[in-house]
N, C-alpha and C positions, 0 to 999 in steps of 0.2 A: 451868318452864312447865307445874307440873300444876296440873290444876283436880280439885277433887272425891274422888274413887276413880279417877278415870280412870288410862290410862298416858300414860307422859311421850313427847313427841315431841320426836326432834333436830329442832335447828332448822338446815339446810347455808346456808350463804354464798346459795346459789340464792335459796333460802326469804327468807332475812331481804333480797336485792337487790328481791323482790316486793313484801314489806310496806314497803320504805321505796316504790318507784315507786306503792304506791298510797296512799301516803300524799302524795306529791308531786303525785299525780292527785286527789286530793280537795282538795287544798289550791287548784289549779288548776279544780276546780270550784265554788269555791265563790267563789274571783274572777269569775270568766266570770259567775256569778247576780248578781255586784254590777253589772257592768260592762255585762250586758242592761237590768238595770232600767235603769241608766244612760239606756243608748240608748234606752230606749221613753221613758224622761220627756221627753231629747231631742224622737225624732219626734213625739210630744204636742206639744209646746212648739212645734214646728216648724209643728204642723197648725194650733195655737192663732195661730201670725204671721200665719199663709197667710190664714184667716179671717176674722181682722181684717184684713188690708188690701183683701178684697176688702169690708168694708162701708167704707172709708174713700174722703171726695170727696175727698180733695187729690190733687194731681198730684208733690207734695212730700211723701216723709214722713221720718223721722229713723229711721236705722239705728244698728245697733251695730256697731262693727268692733276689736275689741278691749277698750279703756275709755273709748272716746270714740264721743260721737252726733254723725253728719254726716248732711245733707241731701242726701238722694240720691232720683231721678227713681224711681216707685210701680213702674215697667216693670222698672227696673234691680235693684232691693230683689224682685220680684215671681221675675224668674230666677234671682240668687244662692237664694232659700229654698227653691224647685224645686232647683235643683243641693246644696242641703244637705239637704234630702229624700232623694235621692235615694244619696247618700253614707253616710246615716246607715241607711239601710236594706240598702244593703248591708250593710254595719258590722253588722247587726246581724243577717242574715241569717249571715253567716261568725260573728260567736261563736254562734249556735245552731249549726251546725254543727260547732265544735270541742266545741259542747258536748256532744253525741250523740255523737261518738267516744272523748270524754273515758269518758262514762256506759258505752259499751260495751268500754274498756277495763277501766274497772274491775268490770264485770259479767263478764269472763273472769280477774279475778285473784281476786275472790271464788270464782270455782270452785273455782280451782288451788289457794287457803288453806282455804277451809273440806274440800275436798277433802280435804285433809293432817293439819289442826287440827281438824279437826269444831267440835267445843265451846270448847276451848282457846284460840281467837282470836276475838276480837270487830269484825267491819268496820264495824259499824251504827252510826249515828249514834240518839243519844236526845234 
């Protein structure tokens, strides 16, 4: 583990339990970025339903519910996309959330490694 002229640093069980946990923390954040965008195309989508049905006259429109379109009343189709609004923003409110804990946990493991490793370890993504 030398780099350079520098001196070599032991690596303890501790040391290497950290670099793998932030590695498992990066790994987990970088799902959670997938899985945000995810939910914002959702709520998009969701705002783009809500939209159109308020420019639409029919009292009938055609829903999706799985892989099949049914006929279902404007009022009824109008509440399910509010109650999936509403879901999806939680949803998405709780992964920014994990995802700010994620960020500050690994923003205390970089300390503790580069603390130790100065040079020697590399966290950074290029």
């Amino acid at each position: 583990m030398q780099q350079g002229g520098g001196s070599e640093t032991e690596v303890t069980w501790e040391d290497q339990q950290n670099i793998n946990k932030f590695g498992r923390l990066n790994n987990r954040f970088h799902e959670l970025e997938d899985e945000i965008k995810f939910a914002k195309e959702s709520k998009d989508n969701l705002e783009d339903a809500c939209n159109e049905l308020i420019l639409t006259d029919e009292e009938v429109v055609r829903f999706q519910i799985g892989e099949v379109f049914a006929h279902v009343p404007k009022e009824e189709v109008e509440s399910r996309i509010e109650e999936m609004q509403e879901a999806t923003s939680k949803s998405l409110e709780k992964l920014e959330e994990e995802k700010e804990s994620i960020l500050a946990q690994m923003a205390e493991l970089k300390k503790i490694l580069y603390g130790k490793f100065k040079d020697s370890i590399n966290l950074e993504e290029d």
